[in-house]
Phi, psi and omega in degrees: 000321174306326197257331156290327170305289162353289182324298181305313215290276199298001204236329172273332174319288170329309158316327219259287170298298166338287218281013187241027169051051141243020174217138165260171196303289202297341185288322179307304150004258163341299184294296218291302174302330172266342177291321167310309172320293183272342161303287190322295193278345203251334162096187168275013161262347172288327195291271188314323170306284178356289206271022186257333179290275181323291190279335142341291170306346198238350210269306174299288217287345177250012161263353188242005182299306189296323195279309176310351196297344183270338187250032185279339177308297184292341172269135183264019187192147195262190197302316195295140189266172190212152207311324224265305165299347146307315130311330201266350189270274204254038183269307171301341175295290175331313194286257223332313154319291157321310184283295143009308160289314166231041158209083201269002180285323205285176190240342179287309192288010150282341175269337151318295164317322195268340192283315162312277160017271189304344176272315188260008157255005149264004170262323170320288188304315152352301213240014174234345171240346165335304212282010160293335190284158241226355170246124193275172198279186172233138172321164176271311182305331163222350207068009215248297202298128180270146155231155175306146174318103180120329184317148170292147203024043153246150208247137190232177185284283181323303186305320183291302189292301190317293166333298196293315180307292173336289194303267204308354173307294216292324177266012177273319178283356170290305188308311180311312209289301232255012207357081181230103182264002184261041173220314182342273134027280200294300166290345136319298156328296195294323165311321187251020157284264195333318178314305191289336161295311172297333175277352163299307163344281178286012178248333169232331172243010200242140179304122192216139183229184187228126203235107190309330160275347172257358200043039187266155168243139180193161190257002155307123190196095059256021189225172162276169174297356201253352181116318188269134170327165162216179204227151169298149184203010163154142182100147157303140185267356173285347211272048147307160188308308166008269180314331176287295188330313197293334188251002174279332191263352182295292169346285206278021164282305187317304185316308180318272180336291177331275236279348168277312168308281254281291229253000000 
């Protein structure tokens, strides 16, 4: 019952988000199947982590849409998410849920959930209030070097603190649902660990081109927004943002884990 319940859930969200244009159709897909997985196995403190993610994010990206408008370039994908952003965000969340089902005693694969959570809403919020800073950003990698706004792995004041909100959002209501506040901390951490990983991640290995009629650097690929091919120009190519998503929130599971073996 639970799990039809699930269904229903995650297939009205999914819709709901279609029709206000923050899912395009495969994305809606998407949503609607991992949200059964996690409606369904995981009940209604997994529901409420979700949609705290989910309606944040999309909430951010459309009050801050007119402000992103110059920077459509640099992004390889627009506001409405699509299946690829949808796994790369909450695929790793689905698997946790999923484990859940068959260790429904243990206490880890929720915490391993909100720790995903917690990674791809402080990198979301990052990189939807990142462009408030009022000074473009610097590579991650040594800090020194400025890039335009919106560039893969730069890093901001505003963006960095958003980040850091993001994360703790998630883990202040994980603490609430579970009344455990000795989770707070480690998972607030471990979320803007992941972040800062994903912009290491896009500042040295994520597939990047270059689009020669606009002289632009950009993650669009094969045509640019203007139209004209781009050329690869550094990163694996199989290494798309997804996929960065995917290793941010993979990041803050980890972190989680470390710093729990450690302490």
């Amino acid at each position: 019952m639970q799990l039809l319940l699930g269904f229903f859930l995650a297939i009205t969200i999914a819709y709901l988000a279609y029709r206000v244009h923050s899912l395009n159709k495969s994305g809606a897909y998407a949503a609607a199947f991992t949200g059964t997985i996690i409606f369904g196995i995981g009940g209604w403190q997994w529901a409420i982590l979700l949609l705290t993610f989910f309606i944040t994010s999309s909430a951010l990206s459309r009050a801050f849409k007119k402000r992103k408008q110059g920077l459509d370039e640099k992004f390889s994908k627009g506001s409405e998410r699509d299946a690829g952003q949808v796994f790369g965000n909450g695929g790793v969340a689905a698997l946790f849920a999923t484990l859940h089902f068959f260790f429904p005693n243990e206490t880890w694969p929720w915490l391993g959930f909100a720790a995903s959570l917690a990674a791809v809403n402080a990198d979301t919020w990052a990189t939807e209030l990142g462009v408030l800073n009022p000074n473009p950003p610097r590579i991650i990698t040594n800090l020194k070097k400025v890039v335009e706004k919106g560039t893969s792995g730069g890093i901001s004041l505003i963006g960095t603190l958003a980040s850091l909100a993001g994360s703790a959002l998630i883990a202040f209501i994980a603490s609430l649902l579970t009344d455990n506040w000795s989770l707070f901390l480690l998972i607030t951490f471990s979320g803007l660990a992941g972040s800062l990983f994903d912009s290491f991640i896009g500042a040295t290995v994520q597939a990047m081109y270059f689009c020669p009629k606009d002289n632009k650097e950009t993650e669009q690929h094969p045509l640019h927004t203007c139209g004209t091919q781009t050329v690869h120009i550094r990163g694996w190519t199989w290494l798309n943002n997804d996929w960065v998503n995917f290793a941010c929130s993979a990041f803050g599971v980890l972190t989680y884990l470390l710093i729990k073996g450690l302490f």
